[in-house]
C-alpha positions in Angstrom: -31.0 -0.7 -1.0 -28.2 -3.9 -0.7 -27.5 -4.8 2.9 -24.2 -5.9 4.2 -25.1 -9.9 3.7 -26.2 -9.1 0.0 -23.3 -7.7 -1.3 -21.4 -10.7 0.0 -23.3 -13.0 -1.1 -23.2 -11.1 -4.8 -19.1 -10.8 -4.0 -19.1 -14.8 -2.6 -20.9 -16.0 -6.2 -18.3 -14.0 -8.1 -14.7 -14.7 -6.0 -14.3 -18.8 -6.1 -12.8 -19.9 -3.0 -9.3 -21.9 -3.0 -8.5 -24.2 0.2 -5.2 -22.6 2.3 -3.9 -26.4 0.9 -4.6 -25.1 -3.1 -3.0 -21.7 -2.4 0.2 -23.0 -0.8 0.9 -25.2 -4.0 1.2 -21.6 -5.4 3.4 -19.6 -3.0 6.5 -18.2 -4.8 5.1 -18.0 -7.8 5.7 -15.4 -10.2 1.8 -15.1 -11.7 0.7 -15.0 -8.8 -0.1 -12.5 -6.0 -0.7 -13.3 -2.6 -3.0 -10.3 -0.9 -3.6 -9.5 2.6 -6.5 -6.8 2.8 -6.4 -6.6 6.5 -5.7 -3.3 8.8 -1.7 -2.5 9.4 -2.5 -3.6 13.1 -3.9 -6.8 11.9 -1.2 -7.6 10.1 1.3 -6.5 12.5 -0.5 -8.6 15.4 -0.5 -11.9 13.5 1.4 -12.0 10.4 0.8 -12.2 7.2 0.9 -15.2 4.0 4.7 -15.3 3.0 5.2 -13.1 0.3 2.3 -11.8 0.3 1.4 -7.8 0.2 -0.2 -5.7 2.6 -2.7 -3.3 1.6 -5.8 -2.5 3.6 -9.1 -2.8 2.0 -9.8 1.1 1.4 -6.7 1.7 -0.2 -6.9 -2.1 -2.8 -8.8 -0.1 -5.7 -5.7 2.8 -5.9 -3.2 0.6 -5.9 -4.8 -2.0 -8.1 -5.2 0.9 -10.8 -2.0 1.5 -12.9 -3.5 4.7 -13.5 -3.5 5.9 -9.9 -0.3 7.7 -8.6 -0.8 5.3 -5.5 -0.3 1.9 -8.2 1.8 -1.0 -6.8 3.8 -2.8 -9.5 2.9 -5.8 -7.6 -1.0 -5.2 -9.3 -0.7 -7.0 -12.6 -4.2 -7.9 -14.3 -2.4 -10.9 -15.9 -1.6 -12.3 -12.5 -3.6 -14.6 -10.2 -4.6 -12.7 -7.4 -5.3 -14.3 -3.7 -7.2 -12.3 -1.5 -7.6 -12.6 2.0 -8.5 -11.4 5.5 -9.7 -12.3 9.0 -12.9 -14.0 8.2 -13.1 -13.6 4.3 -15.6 -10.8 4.2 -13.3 -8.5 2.9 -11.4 -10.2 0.8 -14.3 -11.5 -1.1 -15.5 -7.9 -1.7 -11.8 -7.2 -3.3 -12.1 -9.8 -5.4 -15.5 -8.5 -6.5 -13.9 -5.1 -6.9 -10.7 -6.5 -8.7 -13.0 -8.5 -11.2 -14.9 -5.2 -11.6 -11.4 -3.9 -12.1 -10.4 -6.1 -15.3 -8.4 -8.8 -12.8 -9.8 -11.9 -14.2 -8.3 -14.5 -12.2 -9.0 -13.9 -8.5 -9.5 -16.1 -5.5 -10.6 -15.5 -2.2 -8.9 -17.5 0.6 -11.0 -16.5 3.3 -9.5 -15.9 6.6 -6.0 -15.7 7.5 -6.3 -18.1 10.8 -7.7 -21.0 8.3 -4.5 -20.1 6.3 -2.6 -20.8 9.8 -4.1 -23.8 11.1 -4.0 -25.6 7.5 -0.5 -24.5 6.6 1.4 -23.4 9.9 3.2 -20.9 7.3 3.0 -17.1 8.4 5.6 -14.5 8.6 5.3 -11.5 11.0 6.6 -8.1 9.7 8.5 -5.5 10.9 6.2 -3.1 12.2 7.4 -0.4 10.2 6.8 -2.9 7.0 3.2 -2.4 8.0 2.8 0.8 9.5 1.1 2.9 6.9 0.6 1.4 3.4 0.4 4.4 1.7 3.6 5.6 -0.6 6.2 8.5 0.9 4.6 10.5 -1.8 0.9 9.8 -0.5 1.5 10.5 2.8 3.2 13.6 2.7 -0.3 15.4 1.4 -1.7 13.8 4.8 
């Protein structure tokens, strides 16, 4: 059986890390695709990466999947993917899952509040922008 600290360190070996300094060199990019894995309230409490989009950790693998009816056009396997969260737990499990997922290029930027203090770059939302991540479709069978 894996424990918590194993699957990260399994996930940390996989996901390089990028400094907030390498990752703001590629905001506004095209290939690449900024993603914040923390909860709606997180998001909605602190910000988020300019640009970057929103989609809780439980819901990544649906939308990452063209084949899901939840897929974000955002998700593109040919794009460089940046993950992050609060610490960089969870966005280092992402990337693991994304890799897993056929998303070869995929960085883990840790936590947001490194992000902050390195860059001073963060846009808060409109709450509603953050509210529910799901599609109109998907939440109307909730």
């Amino acid at each position: 059986m894996k424990t918590v600290q194993a699957m990260l360190a399994e996930a940390e070996a996989q996901v390089p890390r990028i400094s907030p300094e390498e990752a703001k060199g590629l905001l506004g990019r095209s290939d690449v695709l900024f993603l914040d894995v923390r909860e709606p309230a997180e998001v909605a409490t602190s910000g988020k990466v300019p640009g970057a989009v929103a989609i809780p950790r439980g819901l990544v693998e649906f939308r990452a999947d063209p084949a899901s009816a939840l897929h974000d056009k955002a998700f593109d396997r040919t794009k460089t993917v940046v993950a992050y969260c609060a610490s960089g737990g969870r966005s280092a499990l992402v990337g693991k899952t994304l890799k897993e997922m056929g998303y070869s290029n995929v960085r883990n930027l840790g936590g947001f509040k490194g992000w902050l203090d390195a860059t001073g770059a963060g846009v808060t939302p409109a709450p509603a922008a953050v509210a529910c991540a799901a599609t109109a479709a998907a939440r109307s069978r909730y």
